[in-house]
C-alpha positions as semicolon CSV with decimal commas, in nm:
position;residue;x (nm);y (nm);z (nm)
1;X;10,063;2,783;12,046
2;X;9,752;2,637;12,053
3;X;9,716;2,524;12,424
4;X;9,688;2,879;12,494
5;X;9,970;2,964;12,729
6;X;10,233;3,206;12,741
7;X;10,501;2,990;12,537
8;X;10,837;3,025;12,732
9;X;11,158;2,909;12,641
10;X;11,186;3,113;12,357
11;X;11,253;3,454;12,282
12;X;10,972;3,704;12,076
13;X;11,208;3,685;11,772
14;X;11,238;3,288;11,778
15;X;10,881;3,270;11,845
16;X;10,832;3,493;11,496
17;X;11,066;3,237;11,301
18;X;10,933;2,953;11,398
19;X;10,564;3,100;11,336
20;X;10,739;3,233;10,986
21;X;10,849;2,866;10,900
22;X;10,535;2,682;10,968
23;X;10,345;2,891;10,682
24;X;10,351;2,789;10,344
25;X;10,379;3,101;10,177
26;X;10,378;3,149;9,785
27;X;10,680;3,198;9,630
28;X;10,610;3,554;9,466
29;X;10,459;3,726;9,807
30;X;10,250;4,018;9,808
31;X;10,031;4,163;10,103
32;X;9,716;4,011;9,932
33;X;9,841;3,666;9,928
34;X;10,008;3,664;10,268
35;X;9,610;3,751;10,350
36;X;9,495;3,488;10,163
37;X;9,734;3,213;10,360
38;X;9,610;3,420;10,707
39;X;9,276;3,376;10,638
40;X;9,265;2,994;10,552
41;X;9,502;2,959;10,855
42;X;9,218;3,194;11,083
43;X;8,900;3,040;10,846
44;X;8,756;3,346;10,845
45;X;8,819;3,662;10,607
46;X;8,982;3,961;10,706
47;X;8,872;4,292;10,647
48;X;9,143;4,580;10,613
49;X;9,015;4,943;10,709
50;X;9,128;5,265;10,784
51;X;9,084;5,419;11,100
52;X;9,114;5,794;11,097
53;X;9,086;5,760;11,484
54;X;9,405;5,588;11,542
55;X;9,587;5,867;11,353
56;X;9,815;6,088;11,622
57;X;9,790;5,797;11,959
58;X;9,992;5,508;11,994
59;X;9,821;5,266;11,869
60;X;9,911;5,241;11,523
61;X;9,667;4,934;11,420
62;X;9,413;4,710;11,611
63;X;9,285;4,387;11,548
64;X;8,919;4,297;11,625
65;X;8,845;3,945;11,577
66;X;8,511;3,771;11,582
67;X;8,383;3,436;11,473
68;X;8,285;3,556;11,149
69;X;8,571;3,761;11,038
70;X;8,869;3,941;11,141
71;X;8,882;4,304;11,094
72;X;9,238;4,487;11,104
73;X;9,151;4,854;11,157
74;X;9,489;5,110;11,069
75;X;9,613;5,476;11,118
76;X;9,610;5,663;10,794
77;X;9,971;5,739;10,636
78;X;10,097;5,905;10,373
79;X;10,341;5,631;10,334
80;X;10,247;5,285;10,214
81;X;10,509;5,117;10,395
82;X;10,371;5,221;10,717
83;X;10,051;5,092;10,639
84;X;10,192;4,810;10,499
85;X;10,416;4,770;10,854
86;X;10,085;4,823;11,066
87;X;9,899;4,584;10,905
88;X;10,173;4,318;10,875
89;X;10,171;4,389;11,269
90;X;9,818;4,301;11,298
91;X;9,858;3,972;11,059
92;X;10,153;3,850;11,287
93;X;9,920;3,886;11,606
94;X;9,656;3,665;11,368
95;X;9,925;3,399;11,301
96;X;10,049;3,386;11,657
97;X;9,751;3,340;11,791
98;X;9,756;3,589;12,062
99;X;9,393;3,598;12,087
100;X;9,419;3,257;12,255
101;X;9,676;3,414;12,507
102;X;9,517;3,396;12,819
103;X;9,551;3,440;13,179
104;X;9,414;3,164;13,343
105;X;9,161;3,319;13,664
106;X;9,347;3,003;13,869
107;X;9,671;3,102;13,789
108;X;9,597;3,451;13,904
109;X;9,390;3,334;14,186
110;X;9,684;3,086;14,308
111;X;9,967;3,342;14,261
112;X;9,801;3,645;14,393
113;X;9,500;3,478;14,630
114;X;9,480;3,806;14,867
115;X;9,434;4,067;14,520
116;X;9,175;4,103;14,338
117;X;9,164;3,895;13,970
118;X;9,097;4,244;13,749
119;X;9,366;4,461;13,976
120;X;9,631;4,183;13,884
121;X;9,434;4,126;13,485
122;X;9,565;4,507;13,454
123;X;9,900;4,498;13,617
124;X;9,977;4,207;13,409
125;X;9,869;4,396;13,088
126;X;10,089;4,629;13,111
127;X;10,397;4,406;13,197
128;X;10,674;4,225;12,957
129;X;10,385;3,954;12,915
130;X;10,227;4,176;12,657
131;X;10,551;4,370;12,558
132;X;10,693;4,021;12,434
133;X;10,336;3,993;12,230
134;X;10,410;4,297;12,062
135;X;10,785;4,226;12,023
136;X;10,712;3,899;11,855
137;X;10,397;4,041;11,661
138;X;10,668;4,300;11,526
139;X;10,931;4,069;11,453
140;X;10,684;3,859;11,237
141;X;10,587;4,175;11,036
142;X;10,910;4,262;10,969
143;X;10,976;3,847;10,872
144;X;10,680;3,921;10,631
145;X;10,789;4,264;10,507
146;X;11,133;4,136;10,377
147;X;11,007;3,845;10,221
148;X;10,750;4,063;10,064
149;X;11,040;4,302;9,931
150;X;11,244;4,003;9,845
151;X;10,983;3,906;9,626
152;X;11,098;3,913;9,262
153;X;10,750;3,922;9,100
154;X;10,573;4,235;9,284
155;X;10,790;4,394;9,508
156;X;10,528;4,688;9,591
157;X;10,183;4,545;9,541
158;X;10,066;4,586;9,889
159;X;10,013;4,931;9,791
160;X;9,694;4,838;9,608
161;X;9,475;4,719;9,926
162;X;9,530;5,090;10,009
163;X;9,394;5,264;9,686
């Protein structure tokens, strides 16, 4: 994924297991190690926050990324497995690379010459282009949350980033 375009041939789930299998991940897997490989595969830390404001929308997590860090913002739960699930999301965006996903202004230009580039930006956002980001982004997290549950060391110590 690193030519940034839309990979085809490949459904969201295979796209998840193949992203799955290129990591080397530690044997005994916990949420703060899976960081660890994320951030030495992003070279940047990642920040993990609450976000009271994402509580009752949508949008369960977000991912901000800049060139000194990346920051995964989440909805407050109750329940550590959802925060766990949101964050794992945000971490499967990070490993796909979907912030190198991009729309070329040629492509759009060549495809759709008589519209204007931001009418057919926004159309496009809100097509199965993005919904297969999110289904493969969700298929990684749930890749991630089994093998952290299959993990026979520390089966529940993602619940300490969230004390």
């Amino acid at each position: 994924m690193n030519n940034n375009t839309y990979p085809t041939g490949q459904s969201p789930a295979e796209r998840a297991v193949s992203a799955f299998d290129s990591l080397t991940l530690p044997t005994h897997l916990n949420l703060d190690s899976l960081v660890e490989v994320v951030e030495r595969l992003r070279h940047r830390p990642i920040q993990i926050e609450p976000a009271g404001a994402l509580n009752g929308g949508s949008i369960c997590g977000l991912w901000l990324s800049t060139e000194d860090v990346e920051i995964i913002l989440h909805a407050i739960s109750p329940s550590g497995l959802h925060r766990q699930q949101f964050v794992l999301h945000e971490l499967g965006h990070m490993v796909l690379r979907h912030d190198e996903l991009v729309v070329p202004a040629d492509y759009i230009g060549v495809l759709f010459p008589n519209l204007p580039a931001g009418l057919v930006s926004r159309v496009l956002a809100r097509s199965s282009f993005t919904d297969d980001l999110e289904a493969a982004a969700e298929s990684l997290a749930d890749l991630f949350a089994a093998a952290i549950r299959n993990s026979a060391r520390e089966p529940r110590s993602f619940e300490k980033v969230f004390e």
